[in-house]
N, C-alpha and C positions, 0 to 999 in steps of 0.2 A: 504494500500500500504506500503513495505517496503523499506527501506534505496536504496534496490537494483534498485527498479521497478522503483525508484524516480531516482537514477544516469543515469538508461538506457533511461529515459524520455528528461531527459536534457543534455544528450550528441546529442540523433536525436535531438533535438530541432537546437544543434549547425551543428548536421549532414543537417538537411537541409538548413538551408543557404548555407554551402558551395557545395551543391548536384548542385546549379545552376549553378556555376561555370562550365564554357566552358573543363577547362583544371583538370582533375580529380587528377593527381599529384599536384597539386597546392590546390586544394580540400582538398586532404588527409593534404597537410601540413598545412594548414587554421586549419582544425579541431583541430589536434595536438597543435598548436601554441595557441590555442585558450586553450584547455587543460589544456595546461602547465601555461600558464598566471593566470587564474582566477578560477581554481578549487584548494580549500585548500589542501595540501597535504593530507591529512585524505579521501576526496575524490577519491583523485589518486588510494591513497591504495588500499582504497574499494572496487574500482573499478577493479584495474587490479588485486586482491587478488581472485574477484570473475571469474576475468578468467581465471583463472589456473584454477579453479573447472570445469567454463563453457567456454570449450575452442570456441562454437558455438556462445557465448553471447548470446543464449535464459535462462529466467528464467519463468517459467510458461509461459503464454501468451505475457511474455512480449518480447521483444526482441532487440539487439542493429542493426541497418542499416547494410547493406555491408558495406557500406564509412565507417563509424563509426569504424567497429569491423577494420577492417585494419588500419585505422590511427594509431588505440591504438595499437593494436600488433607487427605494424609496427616500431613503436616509444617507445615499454613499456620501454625500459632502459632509455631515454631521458622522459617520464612521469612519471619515479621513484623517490617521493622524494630523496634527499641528506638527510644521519644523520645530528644530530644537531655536531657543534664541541663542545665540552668540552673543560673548560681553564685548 
């Protein structure tokens, strides 16, 4: 398994928790929120770098959720690391 197979594994993983959720806006933003908090920026990258290639989020077999792939696309500027500032 690659770096990718392993991102898109643990994003559904976060994707379905919030999949129960009653209210799917509130869903999308759980995921996001959740995203942004606890995935290392290097993650983010990775991630959203691989979807400019794969704008469908499949990679081979593998694949990210609907909820998923819209949180992240919906939010990619807000789940873009900030540069580091320089003194």
């Amino acid at each position: 398994m690659n770096n990718v197979d392993h991102l898109i594994r643990l994003a559904n993983r976060i994707g379905s928790f919030f999949e129960a959720m009653p209210d799917r806006e509130e869903g999308i933003e759980g995921i996001s929120n959740h995203i942004q908090k606890f995935w290392a920026p290097r993650m983010r990258v990775a991630m959203l770098s691989f979807l400019e290639t794969h704008p469908d989020g499949r990679h081979g077999e593998t694949a990210l959720s609907e909820l998923v792939l819209t949180a992240i696309t919906r939010n990619k500027e807000r789940l873009t690391p900030k540069p580091a500032m320089m003194d």
